[in-house]
N, CA and C of each residue as an Amber inpcrd file, in Angstrom:
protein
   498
   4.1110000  23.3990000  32.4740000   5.5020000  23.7780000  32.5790000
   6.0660000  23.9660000  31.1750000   6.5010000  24.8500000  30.8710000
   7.3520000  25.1060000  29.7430000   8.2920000  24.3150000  29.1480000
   8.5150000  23.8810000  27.7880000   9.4790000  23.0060000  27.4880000
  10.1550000  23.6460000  26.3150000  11.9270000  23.7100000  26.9900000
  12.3970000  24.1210000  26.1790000  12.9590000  23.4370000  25.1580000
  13.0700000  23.1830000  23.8190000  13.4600000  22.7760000  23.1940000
  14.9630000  22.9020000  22.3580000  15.9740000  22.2670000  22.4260000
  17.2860000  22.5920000  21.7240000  17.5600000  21.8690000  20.4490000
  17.2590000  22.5370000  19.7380000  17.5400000  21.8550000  18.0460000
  18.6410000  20.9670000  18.0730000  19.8090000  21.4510000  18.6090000
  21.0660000  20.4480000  18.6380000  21.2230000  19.1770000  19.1670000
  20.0660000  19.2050000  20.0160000  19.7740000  17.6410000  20.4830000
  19.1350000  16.7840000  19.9360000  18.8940000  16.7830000  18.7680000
  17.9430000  16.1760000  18.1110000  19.2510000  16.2160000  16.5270000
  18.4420000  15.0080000  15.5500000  18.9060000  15.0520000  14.0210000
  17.2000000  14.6770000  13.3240000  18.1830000  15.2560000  12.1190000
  17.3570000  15.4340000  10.4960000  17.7620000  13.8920000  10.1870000
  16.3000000  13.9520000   9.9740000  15.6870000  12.2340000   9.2810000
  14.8800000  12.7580000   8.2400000  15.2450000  11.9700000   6.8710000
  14.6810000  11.7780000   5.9290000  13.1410000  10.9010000   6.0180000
  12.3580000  10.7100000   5.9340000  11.2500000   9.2250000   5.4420000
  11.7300000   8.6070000   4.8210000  11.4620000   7.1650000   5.2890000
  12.3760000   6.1640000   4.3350000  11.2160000   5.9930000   3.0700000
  10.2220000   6.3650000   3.5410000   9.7160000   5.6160000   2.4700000
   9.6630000   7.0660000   1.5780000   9.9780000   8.1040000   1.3570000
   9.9140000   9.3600000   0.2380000  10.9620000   8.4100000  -0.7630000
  10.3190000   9.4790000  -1.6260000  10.5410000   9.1650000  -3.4140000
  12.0570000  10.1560000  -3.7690000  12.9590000   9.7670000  -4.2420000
  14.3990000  10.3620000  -4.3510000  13.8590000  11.8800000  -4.4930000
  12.6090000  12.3560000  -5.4300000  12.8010000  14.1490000  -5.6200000
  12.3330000  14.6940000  -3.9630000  11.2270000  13.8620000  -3.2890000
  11.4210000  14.2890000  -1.9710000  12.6540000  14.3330000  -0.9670000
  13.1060000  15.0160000  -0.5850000  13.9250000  15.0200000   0.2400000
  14.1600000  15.6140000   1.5670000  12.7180000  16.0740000   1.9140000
  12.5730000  16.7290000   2.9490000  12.9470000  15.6870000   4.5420000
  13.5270000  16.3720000   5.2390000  14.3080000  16.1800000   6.7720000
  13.0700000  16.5820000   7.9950000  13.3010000  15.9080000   8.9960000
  12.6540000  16.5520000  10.0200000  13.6310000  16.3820000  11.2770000
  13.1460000  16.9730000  11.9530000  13.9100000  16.9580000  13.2480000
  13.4360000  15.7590000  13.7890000  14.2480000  14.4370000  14.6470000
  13.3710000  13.3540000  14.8490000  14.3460000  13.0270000  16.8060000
  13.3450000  13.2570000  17.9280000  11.9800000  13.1350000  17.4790000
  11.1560000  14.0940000  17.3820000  10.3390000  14.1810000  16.5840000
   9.2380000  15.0370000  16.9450000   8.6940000  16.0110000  18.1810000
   9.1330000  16.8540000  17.2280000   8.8180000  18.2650000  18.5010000
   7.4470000  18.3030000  19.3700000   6.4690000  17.9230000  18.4120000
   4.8710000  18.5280000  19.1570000   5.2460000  17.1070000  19.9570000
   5.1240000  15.8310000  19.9070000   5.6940000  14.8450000  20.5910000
   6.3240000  14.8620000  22.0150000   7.3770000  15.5270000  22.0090000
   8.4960000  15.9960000  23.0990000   7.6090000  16.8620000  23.6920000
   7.2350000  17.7410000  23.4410000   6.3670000  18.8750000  24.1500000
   5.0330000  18.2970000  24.4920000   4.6790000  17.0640000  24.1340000
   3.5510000  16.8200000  24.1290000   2.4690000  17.7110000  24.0420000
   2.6080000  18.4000000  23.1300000   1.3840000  19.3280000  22.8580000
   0.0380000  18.3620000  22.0680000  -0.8610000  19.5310000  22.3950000
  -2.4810000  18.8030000  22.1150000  -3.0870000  19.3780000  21.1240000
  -2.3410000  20.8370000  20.4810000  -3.4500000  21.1270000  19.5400000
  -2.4410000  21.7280000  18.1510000  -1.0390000  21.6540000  18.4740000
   0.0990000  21.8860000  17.5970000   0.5960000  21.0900000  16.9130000
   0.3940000  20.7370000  16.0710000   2.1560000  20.0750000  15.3460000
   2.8930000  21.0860000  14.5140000   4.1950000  20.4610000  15.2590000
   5.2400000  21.4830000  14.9560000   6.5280000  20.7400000  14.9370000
   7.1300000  20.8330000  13.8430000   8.1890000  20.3780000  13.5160000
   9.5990000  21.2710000  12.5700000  10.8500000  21.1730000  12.9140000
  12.0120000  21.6280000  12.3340000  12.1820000  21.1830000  11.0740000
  12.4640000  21.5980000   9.7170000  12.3950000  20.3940000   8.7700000
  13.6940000  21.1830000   8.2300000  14.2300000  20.0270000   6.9760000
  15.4950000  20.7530000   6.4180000  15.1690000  20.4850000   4.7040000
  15.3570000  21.4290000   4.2400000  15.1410000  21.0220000   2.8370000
  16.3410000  20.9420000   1.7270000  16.8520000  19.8640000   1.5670000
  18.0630000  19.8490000   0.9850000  17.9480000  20.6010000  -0.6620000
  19.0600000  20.9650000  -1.1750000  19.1180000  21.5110000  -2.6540000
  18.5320000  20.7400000  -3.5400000  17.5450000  21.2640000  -4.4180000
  17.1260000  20.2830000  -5.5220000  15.7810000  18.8540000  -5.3170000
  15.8060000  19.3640000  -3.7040000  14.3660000  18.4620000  -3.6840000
  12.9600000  19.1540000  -3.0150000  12.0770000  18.3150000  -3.1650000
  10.8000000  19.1980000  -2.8330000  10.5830000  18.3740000  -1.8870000
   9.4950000  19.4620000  -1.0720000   8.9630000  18.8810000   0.2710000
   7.7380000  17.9640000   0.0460000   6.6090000  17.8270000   0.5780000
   5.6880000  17.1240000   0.1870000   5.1340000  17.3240000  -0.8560000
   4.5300000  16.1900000  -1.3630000   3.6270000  16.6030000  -2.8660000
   2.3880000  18.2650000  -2.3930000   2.6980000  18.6910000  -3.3820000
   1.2440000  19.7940000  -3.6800000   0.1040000  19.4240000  -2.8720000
  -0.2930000  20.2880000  -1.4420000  -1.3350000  19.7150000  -1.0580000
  -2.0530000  21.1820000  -0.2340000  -2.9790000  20.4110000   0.5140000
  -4.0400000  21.5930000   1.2740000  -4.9400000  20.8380000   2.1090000
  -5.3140000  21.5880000   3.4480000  -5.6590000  20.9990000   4.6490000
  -7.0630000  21.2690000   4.0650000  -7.9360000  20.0660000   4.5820000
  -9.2720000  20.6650000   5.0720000  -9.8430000  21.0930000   6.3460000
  -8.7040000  20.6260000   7.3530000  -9.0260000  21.0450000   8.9340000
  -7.9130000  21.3780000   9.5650000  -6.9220000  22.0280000   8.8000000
  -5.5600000  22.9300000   9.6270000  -5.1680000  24.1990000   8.8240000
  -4.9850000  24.7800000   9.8540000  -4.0710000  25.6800000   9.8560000
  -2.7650000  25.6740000   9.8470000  -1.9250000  26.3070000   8.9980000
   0.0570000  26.1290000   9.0210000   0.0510000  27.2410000   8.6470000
   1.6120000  27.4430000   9.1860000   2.3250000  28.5320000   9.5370000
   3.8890000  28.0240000   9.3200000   4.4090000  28.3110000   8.4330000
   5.4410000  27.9500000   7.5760000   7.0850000  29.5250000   8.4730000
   8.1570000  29.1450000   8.8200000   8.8790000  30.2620000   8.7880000
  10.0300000  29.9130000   8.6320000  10.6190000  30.4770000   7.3000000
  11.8800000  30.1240000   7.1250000  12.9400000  30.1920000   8.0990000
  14.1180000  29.3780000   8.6160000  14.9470000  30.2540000   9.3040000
  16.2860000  30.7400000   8.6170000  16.4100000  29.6010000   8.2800000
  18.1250000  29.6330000   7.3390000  17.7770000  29.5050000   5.5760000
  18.3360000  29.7270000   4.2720000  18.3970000  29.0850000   3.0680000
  17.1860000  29.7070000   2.7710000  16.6590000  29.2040000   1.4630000
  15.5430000  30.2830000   0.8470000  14.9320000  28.5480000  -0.0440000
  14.1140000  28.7470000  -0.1750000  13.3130000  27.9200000  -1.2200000
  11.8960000  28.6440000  -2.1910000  11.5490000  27.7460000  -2.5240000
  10.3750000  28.5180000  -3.3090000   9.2450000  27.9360000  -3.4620000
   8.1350000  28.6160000  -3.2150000   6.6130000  28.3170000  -2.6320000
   6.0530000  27.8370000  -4.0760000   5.2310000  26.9320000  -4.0450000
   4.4020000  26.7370000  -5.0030000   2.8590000  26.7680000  -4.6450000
   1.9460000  27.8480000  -4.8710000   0.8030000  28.0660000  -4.5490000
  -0.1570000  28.7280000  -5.2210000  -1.4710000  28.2900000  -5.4740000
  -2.0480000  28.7620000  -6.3740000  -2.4140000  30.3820000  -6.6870000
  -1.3800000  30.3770000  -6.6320000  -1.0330000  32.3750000  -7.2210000
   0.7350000  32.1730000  -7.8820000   1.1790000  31.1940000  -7.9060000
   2.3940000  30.4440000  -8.7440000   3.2930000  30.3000000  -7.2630000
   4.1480000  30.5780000  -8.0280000   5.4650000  30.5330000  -7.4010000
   6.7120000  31.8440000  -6.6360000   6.7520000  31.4540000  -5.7230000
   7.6920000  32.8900000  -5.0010000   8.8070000  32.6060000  -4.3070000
   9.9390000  33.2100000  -3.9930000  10.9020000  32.4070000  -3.2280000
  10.6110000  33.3460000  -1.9310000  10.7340000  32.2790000  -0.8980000
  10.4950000  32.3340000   0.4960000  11.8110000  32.6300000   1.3370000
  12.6380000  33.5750000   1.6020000  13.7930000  34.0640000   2.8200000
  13.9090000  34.1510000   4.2200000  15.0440000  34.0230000   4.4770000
  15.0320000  33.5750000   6.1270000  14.2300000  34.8500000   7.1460000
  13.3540000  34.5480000   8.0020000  12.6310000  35.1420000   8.4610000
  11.1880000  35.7810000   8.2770000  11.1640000  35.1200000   7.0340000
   9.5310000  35.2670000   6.1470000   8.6050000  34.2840000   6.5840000
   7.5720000  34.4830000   6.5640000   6.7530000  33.6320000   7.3400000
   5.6410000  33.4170000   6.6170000   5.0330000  32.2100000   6.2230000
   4.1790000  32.5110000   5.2930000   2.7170000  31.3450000   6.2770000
   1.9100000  32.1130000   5.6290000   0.3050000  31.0320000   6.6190000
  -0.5140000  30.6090000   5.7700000  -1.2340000  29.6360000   5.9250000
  -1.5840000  28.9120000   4.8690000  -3.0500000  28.3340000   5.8630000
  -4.3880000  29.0140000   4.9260000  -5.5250000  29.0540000   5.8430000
  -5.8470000  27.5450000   5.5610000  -7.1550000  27.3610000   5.7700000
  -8.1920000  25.9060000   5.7400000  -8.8810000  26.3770000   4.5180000
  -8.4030000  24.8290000   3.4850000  -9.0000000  25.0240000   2.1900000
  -8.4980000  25.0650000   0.8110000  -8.6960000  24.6760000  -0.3990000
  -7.9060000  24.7740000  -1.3410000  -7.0530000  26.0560000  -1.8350000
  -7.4400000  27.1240000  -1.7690000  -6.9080000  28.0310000  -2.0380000
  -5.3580000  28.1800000  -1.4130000  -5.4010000  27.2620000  -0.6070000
  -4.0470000  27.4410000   0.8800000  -2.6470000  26.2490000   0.1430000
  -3.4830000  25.6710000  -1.2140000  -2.6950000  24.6530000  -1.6390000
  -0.9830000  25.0470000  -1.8700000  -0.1910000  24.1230000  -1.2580000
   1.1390000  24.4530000  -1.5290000   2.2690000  23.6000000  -1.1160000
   3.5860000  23.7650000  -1.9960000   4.8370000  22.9460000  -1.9350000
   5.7040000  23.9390000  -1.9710000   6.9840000  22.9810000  -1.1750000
   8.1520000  24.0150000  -1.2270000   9.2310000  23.2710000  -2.1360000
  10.3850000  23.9490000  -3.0860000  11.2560000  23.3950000  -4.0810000
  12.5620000  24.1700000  -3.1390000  13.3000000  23.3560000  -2.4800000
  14.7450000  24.0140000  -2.5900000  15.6830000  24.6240000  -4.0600000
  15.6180000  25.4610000  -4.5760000  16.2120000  25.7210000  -5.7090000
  17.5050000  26.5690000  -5.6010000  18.0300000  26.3910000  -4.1220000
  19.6360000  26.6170000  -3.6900000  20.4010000  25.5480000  -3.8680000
  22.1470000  25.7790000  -3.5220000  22.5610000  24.4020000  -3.1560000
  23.2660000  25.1640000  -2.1270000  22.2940000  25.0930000  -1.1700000
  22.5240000  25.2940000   0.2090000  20.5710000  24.5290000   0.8050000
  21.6560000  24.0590000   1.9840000  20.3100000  23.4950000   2.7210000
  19.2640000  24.5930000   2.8640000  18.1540000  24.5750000   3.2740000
  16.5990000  25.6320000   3.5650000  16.3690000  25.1670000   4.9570000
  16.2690000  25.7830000   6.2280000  15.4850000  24.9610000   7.3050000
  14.2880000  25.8790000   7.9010000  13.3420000  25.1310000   8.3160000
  12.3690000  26.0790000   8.3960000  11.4440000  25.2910000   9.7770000
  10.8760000  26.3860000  10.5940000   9.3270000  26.0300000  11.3740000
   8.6560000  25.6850000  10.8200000   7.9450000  24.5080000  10.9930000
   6.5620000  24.4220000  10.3480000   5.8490000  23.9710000  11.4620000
   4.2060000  24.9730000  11.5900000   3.7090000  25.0220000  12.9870000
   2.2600000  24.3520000  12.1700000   1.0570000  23.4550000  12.6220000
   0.0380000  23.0590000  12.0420000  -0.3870000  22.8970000  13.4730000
  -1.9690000  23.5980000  13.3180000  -2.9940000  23.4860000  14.1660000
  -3.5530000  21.7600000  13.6820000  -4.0030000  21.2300000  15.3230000
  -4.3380000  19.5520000  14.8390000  -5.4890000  19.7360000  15.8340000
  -7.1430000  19.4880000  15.4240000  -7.9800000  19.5750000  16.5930000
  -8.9370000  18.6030000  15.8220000  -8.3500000  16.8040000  16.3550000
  -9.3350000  16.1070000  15.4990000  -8.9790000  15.6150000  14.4120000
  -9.5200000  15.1450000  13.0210000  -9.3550000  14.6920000  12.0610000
  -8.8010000  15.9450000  11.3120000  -8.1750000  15.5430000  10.2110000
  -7.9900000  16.6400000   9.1590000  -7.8130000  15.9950000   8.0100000
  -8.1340000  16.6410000   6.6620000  -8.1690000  16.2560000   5.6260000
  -7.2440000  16.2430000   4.6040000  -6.0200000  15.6160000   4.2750000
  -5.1720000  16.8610000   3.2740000  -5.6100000  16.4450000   1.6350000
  -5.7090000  16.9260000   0.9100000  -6.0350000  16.8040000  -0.1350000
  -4.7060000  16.7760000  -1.2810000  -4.2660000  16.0440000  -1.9570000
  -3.5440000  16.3170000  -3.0320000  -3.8810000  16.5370000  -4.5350000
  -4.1190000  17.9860000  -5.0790000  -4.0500000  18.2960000  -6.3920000
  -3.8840000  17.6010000  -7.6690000  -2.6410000  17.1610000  -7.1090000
  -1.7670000  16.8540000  -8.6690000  -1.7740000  15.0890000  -8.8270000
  -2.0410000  14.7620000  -7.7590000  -2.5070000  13.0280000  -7.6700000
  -3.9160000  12.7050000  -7.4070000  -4.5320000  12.9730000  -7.2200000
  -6.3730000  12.7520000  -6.7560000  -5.9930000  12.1040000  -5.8130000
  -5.6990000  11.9940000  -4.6700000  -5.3860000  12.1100000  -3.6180000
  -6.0750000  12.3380000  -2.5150000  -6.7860000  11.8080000  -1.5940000
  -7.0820000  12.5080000   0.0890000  -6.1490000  11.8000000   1.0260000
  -5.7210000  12.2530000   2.1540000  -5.1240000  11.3370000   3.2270000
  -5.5740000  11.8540000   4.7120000  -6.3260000  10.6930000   5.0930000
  -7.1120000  11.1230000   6.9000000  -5.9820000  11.4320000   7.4370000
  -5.8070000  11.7110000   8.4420000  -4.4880000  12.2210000   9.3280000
  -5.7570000  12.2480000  10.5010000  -4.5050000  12.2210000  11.8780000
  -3.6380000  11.3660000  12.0400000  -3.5230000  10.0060000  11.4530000
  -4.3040000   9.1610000  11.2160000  -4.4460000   7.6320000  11.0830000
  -3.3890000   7.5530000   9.4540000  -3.3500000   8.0460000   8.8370000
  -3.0250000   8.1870000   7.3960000  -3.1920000   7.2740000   6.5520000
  -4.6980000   7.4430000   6.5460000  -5.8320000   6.6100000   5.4240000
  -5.3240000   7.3210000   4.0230000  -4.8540000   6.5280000   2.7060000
  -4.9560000   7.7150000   1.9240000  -6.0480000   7.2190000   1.1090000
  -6.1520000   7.9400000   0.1100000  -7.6410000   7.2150000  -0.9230000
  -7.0720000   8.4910000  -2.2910000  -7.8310000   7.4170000  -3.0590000
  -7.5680000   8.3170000  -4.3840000  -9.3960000   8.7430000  -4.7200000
  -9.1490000  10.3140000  -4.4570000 -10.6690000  11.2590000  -4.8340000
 -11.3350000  10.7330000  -5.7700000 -11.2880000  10.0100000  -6.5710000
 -12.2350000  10.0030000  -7.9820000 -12.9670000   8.4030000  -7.1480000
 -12.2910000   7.8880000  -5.9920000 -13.4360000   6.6910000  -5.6840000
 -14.6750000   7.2960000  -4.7570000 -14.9390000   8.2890000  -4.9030000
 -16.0040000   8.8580000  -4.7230000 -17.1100000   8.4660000  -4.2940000
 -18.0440000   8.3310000  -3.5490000 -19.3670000   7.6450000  -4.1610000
 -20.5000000   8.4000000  -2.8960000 -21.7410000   8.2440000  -3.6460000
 -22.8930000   8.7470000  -2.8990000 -23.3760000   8.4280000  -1.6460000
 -23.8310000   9.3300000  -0.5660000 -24.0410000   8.9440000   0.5580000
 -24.6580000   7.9810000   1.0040000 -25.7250000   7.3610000   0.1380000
 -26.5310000   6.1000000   0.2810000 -26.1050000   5.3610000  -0.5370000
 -25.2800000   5.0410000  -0.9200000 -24.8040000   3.9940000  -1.7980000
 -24.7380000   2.8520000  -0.5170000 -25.5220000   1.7230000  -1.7240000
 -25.3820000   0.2900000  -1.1530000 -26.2950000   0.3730000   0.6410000
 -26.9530000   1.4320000   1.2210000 -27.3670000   1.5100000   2.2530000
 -29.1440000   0.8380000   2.4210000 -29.5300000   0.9520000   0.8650000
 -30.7150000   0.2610000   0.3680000 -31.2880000  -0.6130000   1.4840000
 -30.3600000  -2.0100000   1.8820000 -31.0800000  -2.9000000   2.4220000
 -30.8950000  -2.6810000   4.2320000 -30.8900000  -1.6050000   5.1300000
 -31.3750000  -1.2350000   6.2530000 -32.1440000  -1.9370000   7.3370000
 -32.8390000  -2.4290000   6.2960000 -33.9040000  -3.3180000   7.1580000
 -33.2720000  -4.7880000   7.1990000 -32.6810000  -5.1850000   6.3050000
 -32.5450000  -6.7350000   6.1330000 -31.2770000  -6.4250000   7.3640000
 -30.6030000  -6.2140000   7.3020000 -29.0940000  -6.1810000   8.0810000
 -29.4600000  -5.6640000   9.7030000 -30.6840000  -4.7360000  10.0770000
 -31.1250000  -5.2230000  11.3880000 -32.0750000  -6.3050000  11.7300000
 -32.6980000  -6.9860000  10.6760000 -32.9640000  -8.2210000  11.1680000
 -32.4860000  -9.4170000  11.2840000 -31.5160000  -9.5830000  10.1420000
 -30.1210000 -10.3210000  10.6230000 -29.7560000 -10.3830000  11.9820000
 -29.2750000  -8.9110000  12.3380000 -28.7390000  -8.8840000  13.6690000
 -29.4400000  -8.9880000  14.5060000 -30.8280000  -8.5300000  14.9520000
 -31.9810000  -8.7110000  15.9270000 -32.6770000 -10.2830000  16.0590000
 -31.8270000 -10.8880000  14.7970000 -32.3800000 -12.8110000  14.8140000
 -30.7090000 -13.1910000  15.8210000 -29.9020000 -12.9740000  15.6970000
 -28.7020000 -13.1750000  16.7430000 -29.1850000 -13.6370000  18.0840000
């Protein structure tokens, strides 16, 4: 069954826990939520003057689809920077190249669609912090703790005979 959704029934929530230059809003509650959708997230967001949306980042297992509706902001993506207008729509594939932030640089609010394919784990990566964060669960880890696939896996044998003496 179809679910219609009315923006006006809902308000813009900040994260309590964002950092004063973040200032990004969402519609709360949560749209893909309400709709209970299974393979969307999709959320209303508002981007106030003078703050940025999430840190610099890029999916390893989504797809987004960004569309301005109201206010203009400006994309940060590795081809620089562009300002984004109401009814522009911008997509953002799987992978670093897709890396990107938005800067309100109006003083007028920005509100925009933001649509993300979710099938499973996904990876987001942050650039400018060494950064990974699992999603949904939101494990984050900082990239440089790195380490090799057999690390510490050496003793195999001792740790099933441990358990097979149980």
């Amino acid at each position: 069954m179809p679910t219609i959704i009315k923006p006006e029934n809902f308000e813009f929530r900040t994260d309590s826990s964002s950092l004063e230059d973040f200032g990004l809003k969402t519609l709360i509650p949560r749209l893909g939520a309400v709709s209970d959708s299974k393979h969307f997230v999709f959320d209303i967001r508002q981007l106030d003057p003078g703050k940025f949306s999430f840190p610099y980042h890029f999916h390893r297992n989504a797809e987004e689809l960004i569309m301005v509706i109201s206010g203009s902001m400006t994309l940060r993506s590795v081809d620089g920077f562009q300002i984004v207008n109401p009814g522009e729509l911008v997509f953002f594939e799987i992978g670093e190249t897709s890396a990107h932030q938005f800067y309100n640089h109006t003083h007028s609010p920005c509100a925009y669609l933001d649509i993300r394919t979710t099938v499973g784990i996904d990876i987001t990566e942050y650039p400018d912090s060494g950064k990974i964060n699992i999603l949904p669960s939101w494990e984050v880890y900082e990239k440089n703790t790195r380490v090799e696939y057999n690390r510490n896996e050496e003793n195999v044998r001792e740790i099933w005979n441990k358990l097979q003496e149980k």
